[in-house]
Steps between C-alpha positions, in 0.01 A plus 500: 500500500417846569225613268738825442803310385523249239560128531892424518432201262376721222772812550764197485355345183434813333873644572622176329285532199627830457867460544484664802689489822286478852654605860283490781649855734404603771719829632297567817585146576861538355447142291601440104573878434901478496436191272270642277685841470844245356228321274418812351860682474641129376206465254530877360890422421459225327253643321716768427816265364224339306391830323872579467602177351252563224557843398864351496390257256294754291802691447697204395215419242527880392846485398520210317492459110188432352609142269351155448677174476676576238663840589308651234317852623 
């Protein structure tokens, strides 16, 4: 490939060993950017439930009595 850009095999490899998400876009071309731009807004609210969820569950924890088996403090 172009000496300027790097190989597609490594950006693909190295997304996935990073938990990352790869779109190819091109918006002078009009190709992948509608699809990309749901990725990202579906990715950031599920992220966001996820984050949610947990500070739900923190509060929970925050709230409860502090005992051990045997209902002693």
């Amino acid at each position: 490939e172009d000496a300027c850009f790097p190989d597609r095999t490594m950006v693909l490899r190295w997304c996935k060993h990073n938990g990352l998400h790869h779109a190819e876009v091109s918006a002078l071309e009009n190709k992948g950017v509608d699809e990309a731009v749901e990725t990202a807004v579906t990715l950031a609210i599920e992220e966001m439930e996820t984050l949610r969820q947990r500070e739900d569950e923190m509060d929970g924890a925050m709230h409860r009595p502090c005992v051990d088996d045997s209902g002693q403090w």
